[in-house]
C-alpha positions in Angstrom: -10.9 29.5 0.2 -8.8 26.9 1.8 -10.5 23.8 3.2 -8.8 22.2 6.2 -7.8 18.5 6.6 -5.7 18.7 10.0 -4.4 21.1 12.1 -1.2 20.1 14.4 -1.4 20.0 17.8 2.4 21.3 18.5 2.2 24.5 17.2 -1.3 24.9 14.9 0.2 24.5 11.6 -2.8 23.5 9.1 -2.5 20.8 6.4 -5.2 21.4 3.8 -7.8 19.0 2.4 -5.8 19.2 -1.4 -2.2 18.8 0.1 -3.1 15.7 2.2 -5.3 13.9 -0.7 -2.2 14.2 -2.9 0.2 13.3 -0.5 -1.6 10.3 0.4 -2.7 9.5 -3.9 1.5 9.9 -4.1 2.1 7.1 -1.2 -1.0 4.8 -2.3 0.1 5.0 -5.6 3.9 3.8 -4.6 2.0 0.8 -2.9 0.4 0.0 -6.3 2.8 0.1 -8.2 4.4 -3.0 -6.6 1.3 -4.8 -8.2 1.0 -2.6 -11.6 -1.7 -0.8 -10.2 -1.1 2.7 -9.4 -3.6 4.1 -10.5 -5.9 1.8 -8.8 -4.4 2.5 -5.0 -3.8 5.9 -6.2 -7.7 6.4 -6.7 -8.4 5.3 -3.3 -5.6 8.1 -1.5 -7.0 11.2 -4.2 -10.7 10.2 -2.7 -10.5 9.0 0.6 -11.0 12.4 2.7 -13.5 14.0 -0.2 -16.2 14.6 2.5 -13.7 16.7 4.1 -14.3 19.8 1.7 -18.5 20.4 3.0 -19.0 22.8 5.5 -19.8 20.5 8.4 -16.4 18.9 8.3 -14.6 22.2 8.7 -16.8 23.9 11.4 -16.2 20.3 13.0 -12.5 20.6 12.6 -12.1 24.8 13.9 -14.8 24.1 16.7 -12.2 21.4 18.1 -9.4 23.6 18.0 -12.1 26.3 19.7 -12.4 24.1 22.1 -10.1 21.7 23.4 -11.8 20.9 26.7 -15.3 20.4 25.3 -14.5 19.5 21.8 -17.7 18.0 19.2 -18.2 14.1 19.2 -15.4 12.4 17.3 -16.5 11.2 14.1 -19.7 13.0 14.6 -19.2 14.4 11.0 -18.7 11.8 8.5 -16.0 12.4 6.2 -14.9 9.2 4.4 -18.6 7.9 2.5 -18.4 10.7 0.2 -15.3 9.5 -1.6 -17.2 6.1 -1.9 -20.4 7.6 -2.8 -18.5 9.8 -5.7 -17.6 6.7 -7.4 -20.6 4.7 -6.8 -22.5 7.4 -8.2 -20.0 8.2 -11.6 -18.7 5.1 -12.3 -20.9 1.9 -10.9 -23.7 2.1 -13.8 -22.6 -0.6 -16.0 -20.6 -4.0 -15.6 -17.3 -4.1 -16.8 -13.9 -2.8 -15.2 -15.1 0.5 -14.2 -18.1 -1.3 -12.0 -15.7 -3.8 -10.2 -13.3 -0.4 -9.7 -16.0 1.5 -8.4 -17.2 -1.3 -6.0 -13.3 -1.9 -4.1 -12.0 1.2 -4.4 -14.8 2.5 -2.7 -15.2 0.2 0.2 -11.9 0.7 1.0 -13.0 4.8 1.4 -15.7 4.1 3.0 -14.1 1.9 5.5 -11.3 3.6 6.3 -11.7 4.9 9.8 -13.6 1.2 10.1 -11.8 -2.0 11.9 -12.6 -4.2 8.4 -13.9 -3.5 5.2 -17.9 -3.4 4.9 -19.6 -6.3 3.8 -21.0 -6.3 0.0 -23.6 -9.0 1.5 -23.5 -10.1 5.3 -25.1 -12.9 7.0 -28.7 -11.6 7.0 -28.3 -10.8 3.2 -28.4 -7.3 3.3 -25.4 -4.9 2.1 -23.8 -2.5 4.2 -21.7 -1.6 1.3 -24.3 -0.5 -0.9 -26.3 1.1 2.5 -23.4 3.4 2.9 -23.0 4.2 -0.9 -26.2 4.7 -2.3 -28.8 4.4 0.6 -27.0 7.2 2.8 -25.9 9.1 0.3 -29.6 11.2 0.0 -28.5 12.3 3.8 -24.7 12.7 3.4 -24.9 16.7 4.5 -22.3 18.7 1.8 -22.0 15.9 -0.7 -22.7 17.9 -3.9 -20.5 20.9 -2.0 -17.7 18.4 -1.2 -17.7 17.0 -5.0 -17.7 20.0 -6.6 -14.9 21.9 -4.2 -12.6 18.7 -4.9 -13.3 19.3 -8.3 -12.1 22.9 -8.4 -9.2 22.5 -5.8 -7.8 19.2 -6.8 -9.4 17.4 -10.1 -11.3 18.2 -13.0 -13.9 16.3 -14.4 -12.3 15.4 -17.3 -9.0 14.9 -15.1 -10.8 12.5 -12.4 -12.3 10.6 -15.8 -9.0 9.7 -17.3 -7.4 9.1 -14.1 -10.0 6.3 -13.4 -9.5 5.2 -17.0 -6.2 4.3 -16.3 -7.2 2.8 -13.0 -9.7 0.6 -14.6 -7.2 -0.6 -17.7 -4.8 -1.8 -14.7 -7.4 -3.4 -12.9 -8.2 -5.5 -15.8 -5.0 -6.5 -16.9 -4.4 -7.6 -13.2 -7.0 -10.3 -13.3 -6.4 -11.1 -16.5 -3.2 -12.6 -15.3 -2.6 -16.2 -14.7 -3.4 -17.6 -11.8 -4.4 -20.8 -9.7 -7.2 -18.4 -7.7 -10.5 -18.0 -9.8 -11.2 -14.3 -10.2 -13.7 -13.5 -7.5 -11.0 -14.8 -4.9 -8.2 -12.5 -6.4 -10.4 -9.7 -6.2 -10.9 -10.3 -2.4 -7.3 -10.7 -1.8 -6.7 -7.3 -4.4 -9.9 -5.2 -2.2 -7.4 -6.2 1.3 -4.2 -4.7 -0.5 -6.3 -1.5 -1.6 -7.5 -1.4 1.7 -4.1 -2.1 3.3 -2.5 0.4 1.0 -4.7 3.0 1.9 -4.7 3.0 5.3 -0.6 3.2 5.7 -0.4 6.1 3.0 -3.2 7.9 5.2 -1.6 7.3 8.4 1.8 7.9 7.1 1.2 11.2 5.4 -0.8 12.4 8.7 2.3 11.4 11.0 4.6 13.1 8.5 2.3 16.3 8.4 1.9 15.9 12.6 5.8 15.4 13.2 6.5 18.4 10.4 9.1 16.2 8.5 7.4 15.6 5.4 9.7 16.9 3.2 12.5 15.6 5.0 10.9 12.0 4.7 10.1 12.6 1.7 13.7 12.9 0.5 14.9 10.2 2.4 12.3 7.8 0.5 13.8 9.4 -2.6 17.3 8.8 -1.6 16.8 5.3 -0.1 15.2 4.4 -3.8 17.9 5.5 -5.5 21.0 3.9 -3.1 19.4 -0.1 -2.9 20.6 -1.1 -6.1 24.1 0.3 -4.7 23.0 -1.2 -1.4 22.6 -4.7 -2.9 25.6 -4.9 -4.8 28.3 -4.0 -2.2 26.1 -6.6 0.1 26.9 -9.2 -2.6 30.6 -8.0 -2.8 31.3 -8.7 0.2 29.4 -11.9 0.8 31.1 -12.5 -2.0 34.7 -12.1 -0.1 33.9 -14.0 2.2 33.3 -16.8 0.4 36.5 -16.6 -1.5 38.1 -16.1 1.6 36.6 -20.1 2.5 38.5 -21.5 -0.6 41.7 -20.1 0.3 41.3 -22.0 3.9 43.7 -25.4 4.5 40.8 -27.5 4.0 39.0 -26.0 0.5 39.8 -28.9 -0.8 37.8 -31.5 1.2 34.8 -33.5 0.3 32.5 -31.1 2.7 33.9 -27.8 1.5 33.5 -28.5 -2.2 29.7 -29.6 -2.1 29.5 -26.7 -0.4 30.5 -24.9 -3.4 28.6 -26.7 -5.8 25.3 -25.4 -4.1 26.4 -22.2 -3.2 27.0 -21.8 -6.9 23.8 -23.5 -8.2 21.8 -20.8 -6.3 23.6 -18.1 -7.8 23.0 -19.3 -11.2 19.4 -20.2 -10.4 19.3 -16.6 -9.3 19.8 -15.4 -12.7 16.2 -16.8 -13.7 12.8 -15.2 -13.4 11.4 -15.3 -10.0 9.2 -17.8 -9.0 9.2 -20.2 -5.9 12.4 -22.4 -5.3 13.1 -25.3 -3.3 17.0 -25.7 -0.9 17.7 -29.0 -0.1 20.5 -29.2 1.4 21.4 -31.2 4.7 22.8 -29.5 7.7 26.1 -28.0 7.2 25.2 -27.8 3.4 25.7 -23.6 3.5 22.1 -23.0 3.2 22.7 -19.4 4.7 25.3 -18.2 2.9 24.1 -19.8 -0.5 20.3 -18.6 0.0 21.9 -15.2 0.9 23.9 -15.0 -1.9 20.6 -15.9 -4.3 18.4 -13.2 -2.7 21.1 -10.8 -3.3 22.4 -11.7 -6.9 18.1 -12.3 -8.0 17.3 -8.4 -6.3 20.5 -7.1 -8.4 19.1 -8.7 -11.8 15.5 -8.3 -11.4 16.1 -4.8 -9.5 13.8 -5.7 -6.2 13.3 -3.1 -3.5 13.7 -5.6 -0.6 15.1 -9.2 0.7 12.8 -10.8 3.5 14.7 -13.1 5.3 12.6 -15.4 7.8 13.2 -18.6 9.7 11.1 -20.7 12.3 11.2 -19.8 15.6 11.8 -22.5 18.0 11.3 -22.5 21.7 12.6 -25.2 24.3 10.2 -26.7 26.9 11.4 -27.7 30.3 10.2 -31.0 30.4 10.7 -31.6 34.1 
C-alpha cells in the first residue's frame, strides 16, 4: 500500500509518506553536519511526519482533495506527536545520551507545526513536553499502525536502532567539547538548531515536491557544493589583481600605501591559522575591506568553508531640524 504525505495542488501529483521523511532526513542531516551531528538532525527529518502512516491521517488527507470546498478541520488529525512519542517510548528509559536524544529530538517533532518548542517545565510547573509524549500518547489514534508501517516502508528495527546509536555518539561528543556555556545551556541552544534544522528541511522539501523541481534542486545543491571551492579561489585571484594592480600605481611607494600593505598581508597570513574570532584595527583608510575580504577568502580556501558572511552596521541620519 502507499501511504500519502501531500498531494499537489497544480496538477494532483502525490508525494508519499517514505519519499518525503527521506528527503527531509537527507536535508536535516546536511544541516547537521555543519555541527558534526548528522545523525542527530537527521533523526528528527526520518521521524517527524511518522503519525502520517495511521489511517486517520490519510482519510484526512483524500477527504480534502474530495472536497475542496468543505474540506475536514486543518490539523484536526494529529500527525507530528507520534514521531516524538516513538522515541520517548524506545529510547527515554535510562539517563545517558540516548535520554537527552530522545528528550530534543523529540520536541522538536512534536513542535513542528507549533510557533516555539514545548516547554519541558513551564511556569505552573507542569510539562507540556512530557503531556504530549507520554500522557497523550494512550489516545494518539494509529500510533502502533503508524510505527509499525514506518517500520516496514522506511526503517527496520534494527536499522532505526543503529541509526540512533550513531545519533547519540554525536550528541555526546558535541557536549563534550570545550566551551565557556555549561552543558544544560548548550543543550538549549543545540534543541533551537534541531528545531531550526528541521523546520527548513520540512518546508524545503514540501516546496520542492509542491513546485515539482526536486530533482532539479536537488542537482543544483550538488553542483553549487562542488563549484565553491572553485568559486572562492577565482574570488581571491582576482581580489588578488587588484591589489597588485595598487602597487604598480605612482604612489605605492608612500607612507599610506605601504601600511596598507603591511595589514593587508598580516590578514592573509593570519588567515592561514585555525578559525577562531579575530580583532582589525585599523584606522580609517587602513584597507579594512579589501584586507578582511582577502582573509575570509584565503581562511574559506584553506579550511574549505561553504560560505563568507559579510555584515556591517547600518547607519541612518536624523534630520535634526
Amino acid at each position: 500500500m502507499v501511504y500519502i504525505a501531500h498531494i499537489r495542488e497544480s496538477d494532483g501529483g502525490e508525494q508519499t509518506v517514505k519519499e518525503h521523511s527521506l528527503g527531509v532526513k537527507r536535508l536535516a542531516e546536511r544541516s547537521g553536519s555543519k555541527l558534526g551531528i548528522p545523525h542527530v538532525t537527521g533523526l528528527a527529518g526520518l521521524l517527524h511526519d511518522l503519525g502520517k502512516y495511521s489511517d486517520e491521517f490519510q482519510e484526512y488527507l483524500h477527504e480534502a482533495v474530495r472536497n475542496p470546498d468543505s474540506p475536514p478541520k486543518r490539523g484536526s488529525v494529529d500527525h507530528s506527536t507520534a514521531g516524538g512519542v516513538l522515541l520517548y517510548k524506545r529510547y527515554h528509559g535510562k539517563l545517558g545520551p540516548k535520554y537527552v536524544l530522545a528528550e530534543i529530538v523529540g520536541n522538536a517533532i512534536i513542535s513542528h507545526h507549533s510557533p516555539s518548542l514545548q516547554d519541558y517545565v513551564d511556569e505552573r510547573s507542569e510539562t507540556p513536553y512530557l503531556r504530549r509524549v507520554r500522557d497523550k500518547a494512550e489516545d494518539l489514534p494509529g500510533l502502533e499502525q503508524a510505527i509499525q508501517r514506518f517500520h516496514e516502508d522506511i526503517m527496520s528495527d534494527e536499522e532505526l536502532d543503529r541509526y540512533v546509536e550513531k545519533a547519540a555518539s554525536e550528541l555526546d561528543r558535541f557536549l563534550a567539547l570545550p566551551s565557556t556555556q555549561n552543558k544544560l545551556t548548550r543543550t538549549m541552544f543545540l534543541s533551537r538548531f534541531i528545531y531550526s534544522a528541521l523546520i527548513d528541511a520540512d518546508r524545503t522539501d514540501t516546496r520542492r515536491f509542491e513546485d515539482n523541481v526536486v530533482e532539479e534542486e536537488e542537482a543544483r545543491e550538488a553542483n553549487k557544493e562542488s563549484n565553491r571551492e572553485a568559486l572562492f579561489s577565482s574570488y581571491y585571484d582576482k581580489l588578488m589583481a587588484r591589489l597588485d594592480s595598487y602597487r604598480n600605481s605612482e604612489d605605492s611607494g608612500s607612507r599610506i600605501n605601504l601600511l596598507r600593505r603591511e595589514m593587508s598581508d598580516r590578514c592573509e597570513q593570519v588567515a592561514e591559522s585555525p578559525s577562531g574570532i579575530c580583532l582589525l584595527s585599523i584606522p580609517t583608510g587602513g584597507g579594512k575591506t579589501l584586507a578582511s575580504l582577502r582573509y575570509g577568502l584565503r581562511h574559506a580556501i584553506q579550511y574549505k568553508k561553504k560560505r563568507i558572511v559579510y555584515v556591517v552596521p547600518f547607519t541612518r541620519a536624523f534630520d535634526r531640524s
